[in-house]
Structures are given as C-alpha cells and as structure tokens.
C-alpha positions as CSV (number, residue, x, y, z in Angstrom):
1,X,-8.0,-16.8,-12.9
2,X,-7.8,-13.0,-14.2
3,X,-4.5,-10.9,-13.8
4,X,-4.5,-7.5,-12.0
5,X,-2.7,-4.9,-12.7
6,X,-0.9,-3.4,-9.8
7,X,-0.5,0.2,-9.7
8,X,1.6,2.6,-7.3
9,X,-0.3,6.1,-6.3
10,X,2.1,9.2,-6.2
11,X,1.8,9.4,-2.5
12,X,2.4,5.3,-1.6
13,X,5.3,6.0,-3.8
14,X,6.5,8.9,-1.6
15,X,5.2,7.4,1.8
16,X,7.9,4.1,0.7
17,X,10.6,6.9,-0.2
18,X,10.2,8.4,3.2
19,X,10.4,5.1,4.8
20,X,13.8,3.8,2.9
21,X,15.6,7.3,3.7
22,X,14.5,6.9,7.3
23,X,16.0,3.5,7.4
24,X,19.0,4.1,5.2
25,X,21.1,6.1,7.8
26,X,21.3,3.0,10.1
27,X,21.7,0.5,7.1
28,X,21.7,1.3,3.4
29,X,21.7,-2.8,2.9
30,X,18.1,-2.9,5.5
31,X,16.9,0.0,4.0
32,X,17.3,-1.3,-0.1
33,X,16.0,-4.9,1.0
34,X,12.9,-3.8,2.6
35,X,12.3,-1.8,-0.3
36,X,12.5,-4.6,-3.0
37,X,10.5,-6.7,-0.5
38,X,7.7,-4.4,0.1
39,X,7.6,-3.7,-3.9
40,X,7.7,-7.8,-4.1
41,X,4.8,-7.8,-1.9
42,X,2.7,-5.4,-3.6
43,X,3.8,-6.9,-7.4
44,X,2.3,-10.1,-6.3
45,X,-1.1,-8.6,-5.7
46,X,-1.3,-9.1,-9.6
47,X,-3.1,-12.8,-8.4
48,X,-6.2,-12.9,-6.1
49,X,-5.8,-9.4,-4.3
50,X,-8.9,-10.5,-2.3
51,X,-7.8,-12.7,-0.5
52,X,-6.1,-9.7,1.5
53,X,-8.0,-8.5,4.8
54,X,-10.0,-5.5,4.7
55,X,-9.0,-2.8,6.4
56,X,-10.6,-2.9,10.2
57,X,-11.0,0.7,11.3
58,X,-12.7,1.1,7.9
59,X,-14.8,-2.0,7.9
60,X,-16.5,-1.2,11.3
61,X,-18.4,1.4,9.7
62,X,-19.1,-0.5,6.6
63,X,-16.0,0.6,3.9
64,X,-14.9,-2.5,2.3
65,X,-13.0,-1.5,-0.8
66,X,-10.0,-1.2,1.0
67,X,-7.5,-4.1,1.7
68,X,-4.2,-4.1,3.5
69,X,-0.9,-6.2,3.7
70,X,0.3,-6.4,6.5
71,X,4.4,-6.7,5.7
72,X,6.9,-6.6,9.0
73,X,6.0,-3.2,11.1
74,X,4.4,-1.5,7.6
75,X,0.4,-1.7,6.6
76,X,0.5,-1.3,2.7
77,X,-3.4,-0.4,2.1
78,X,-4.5,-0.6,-1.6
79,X,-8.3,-0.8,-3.2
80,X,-9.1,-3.2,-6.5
81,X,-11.4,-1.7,-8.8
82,X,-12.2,-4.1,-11.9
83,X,-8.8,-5.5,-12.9
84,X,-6.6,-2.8,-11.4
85,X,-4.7,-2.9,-7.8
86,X,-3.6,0.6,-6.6
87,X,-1.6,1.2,-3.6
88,X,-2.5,3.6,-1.6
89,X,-0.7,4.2,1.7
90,X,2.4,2.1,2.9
91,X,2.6,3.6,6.5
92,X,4.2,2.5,9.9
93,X,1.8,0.2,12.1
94,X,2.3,1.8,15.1
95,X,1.0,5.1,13.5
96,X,-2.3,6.0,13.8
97,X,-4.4,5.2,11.0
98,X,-7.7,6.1,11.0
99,X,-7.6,10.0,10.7
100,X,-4.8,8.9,8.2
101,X,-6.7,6.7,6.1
102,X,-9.4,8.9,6.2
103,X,-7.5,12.2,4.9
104,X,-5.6,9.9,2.4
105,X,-8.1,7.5,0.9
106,X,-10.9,9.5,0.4
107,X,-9.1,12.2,-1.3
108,X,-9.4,12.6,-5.1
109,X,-5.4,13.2,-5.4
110,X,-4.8,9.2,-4.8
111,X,-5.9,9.2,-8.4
112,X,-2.8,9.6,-9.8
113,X,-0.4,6.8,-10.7
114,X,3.1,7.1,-10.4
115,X,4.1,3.4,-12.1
116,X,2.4,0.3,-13.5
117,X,3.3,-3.2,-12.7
118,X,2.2,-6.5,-14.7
C-alpha cells in the first residue's frame, strides 16, 4: 500500500489559525485540542486518502478530485494528485461552501505549501 504525503496549503493553514483564535477566547484547552485533532486527522490521510467522500456540491457537476473530512462541525477539503495529499480549505459546516470552494479551489494560489507531513 503506497504512502502519501500530506501537505498543508498556506490558506488551510490560515483558515485552522482563524478557527483556533475564534475558539480560544472561550477555552484555550478546546481550542489547542481541536487543533491537534484536526492536524491528527489530516496526518493520517498519509494511508488510503480515497477512501474519503468526494466533495457533493462539486461532484454534481462532475469535479471529483476533491475529497473532504468531515471532522466535528469543520469540512477539511483536500485533493490527491499522484502521491501527494494537500489540504485545501478547513472551513465551518454551516458556511456556505460552494461559492467558497469555488473561489478557493480553483485558484492557482492553493499552490503553495506551507508544511509537509510524512
């Protein structure tokens, strides 16, 4: 079974940084656990990232390359190209997503990395 590597963009980075200082206010212990767990989550990609779902809105109109986790009230949305996992969005569930994901993932800037895992 081949290893991934997993692979945060510069903007999933920030999207969890704005999450944890939204959460840390209320609790600083909530807010460094959900971190570690989402990270957790998204390190373990590293085996059989496919057998995440692909994202809905996108599949209905036939974009497949992009798979989510769905961890707690957060959608953490990453694509797999070759051996490589890269996490693209980590955004609230309640949010609306499609004009998001749209804007986001078919930008060029997702392209850069901020920190390699595995």
């Amino acid at each position: 079974m081949p290893e991934y590597s997993v692979v945060w963009t510069k903007n999933a980075q920030f999207d969890l940084e704005l999450i944890i200082e939204y959460i840390k206010p209320s609790s600083k212990t909530i807010a460094k656990n959900i971190f570690y767990e989402i990270k957790k989550e998204c390190a373990n990609l590293y085996v059989m990232p496919t057998r995440k779902r692909v994202v809905p809105e996108l599949q209905h109109i036939g974009i497949l390359k992009y798979r989510e986790i769905i961890y707690k009230r957060w959608r953490i949305v990453f694509k797999i190209e070759e051996l490589k996992v890269s996490v693209l969005l980590v955004v609230d569930s309640s949010r609306n997503l499609e004009d998001l994901m749209f804007q986001r993932l078919l930008n060029h800037n997702d392209n850069k990395y901020e920190e390699t895992h595995r």
